[in-house]
N, C-alpha and C positions, 0 to 999 in steps of 0.2 A: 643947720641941723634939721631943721621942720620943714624943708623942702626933699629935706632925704625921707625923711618921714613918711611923705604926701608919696615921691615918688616910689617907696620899698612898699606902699599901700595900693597905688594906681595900677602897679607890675603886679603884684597878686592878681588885685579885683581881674586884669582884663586878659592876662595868661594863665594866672592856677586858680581861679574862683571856682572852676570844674573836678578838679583834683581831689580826689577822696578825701586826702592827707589834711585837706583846709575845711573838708564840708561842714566840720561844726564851727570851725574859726569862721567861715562866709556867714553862717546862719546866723552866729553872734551877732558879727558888727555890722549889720545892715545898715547901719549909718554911717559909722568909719570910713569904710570901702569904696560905698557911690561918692560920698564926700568929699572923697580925694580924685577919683574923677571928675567932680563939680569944679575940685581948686583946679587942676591940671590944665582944664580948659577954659579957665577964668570964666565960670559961668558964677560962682559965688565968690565973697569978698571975704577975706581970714578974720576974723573977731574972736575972743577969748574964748564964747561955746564951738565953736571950730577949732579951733586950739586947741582943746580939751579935749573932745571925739578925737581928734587924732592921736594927740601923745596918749591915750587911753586903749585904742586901737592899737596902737604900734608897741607898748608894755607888754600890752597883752600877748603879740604874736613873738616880743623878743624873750619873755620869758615865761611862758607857760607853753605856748605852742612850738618854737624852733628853738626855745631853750638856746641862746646862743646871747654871748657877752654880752649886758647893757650899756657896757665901759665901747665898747669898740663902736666906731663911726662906718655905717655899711651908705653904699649908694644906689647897689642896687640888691632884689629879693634873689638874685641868682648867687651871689655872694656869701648871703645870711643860709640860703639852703644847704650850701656847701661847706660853712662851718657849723651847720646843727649836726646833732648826733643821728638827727634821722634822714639823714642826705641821701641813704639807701633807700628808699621812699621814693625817690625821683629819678632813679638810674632809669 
């Protein structure tokens, strides 16, 4: 599950970090976002304040920002947009 995590985060940061819809969720996690960039390409190593930033990160975008099931296991952001109620945002 924390590889979906990193990856539903790295798909943001480097396809919709530009997209209106996220501009306060990018501004937010300025940590989250590069950080899973950083895991993606094995430039940092996972420890519990990594861990943290993330599932912290990913709360956040699954229940205040796309509002969409914390119960359901997504793998990728293309997924999660498509089950949020603001899916008409990205048509």
């Amino acid at each position: 599950m924390f590889d979906s995590k990193v990856n539903i985060l790295y798909e943001l940061f480097t396809s919709y970090k530009k997209h209106p819809f996220f501009r306060d969720y990018v501004e937010y996690n300025d940590m989250g976002l590069p950080l899973s960039f950083l895991i993606t390409h094995k430039i940092v190593d996972i420890n519990k304040e990594v861990e943290k930033v993330i599932n912290s990160s990913y709360e956040t975008l699954v229940l205040n920002v796309l509002e969409v099931s914390p119960d359901k296991e997504y793998a990728h952001i293309e997924t999660m947009i498509g089950d949020s109620p603001y899916s008409k945002e990205f048509a």
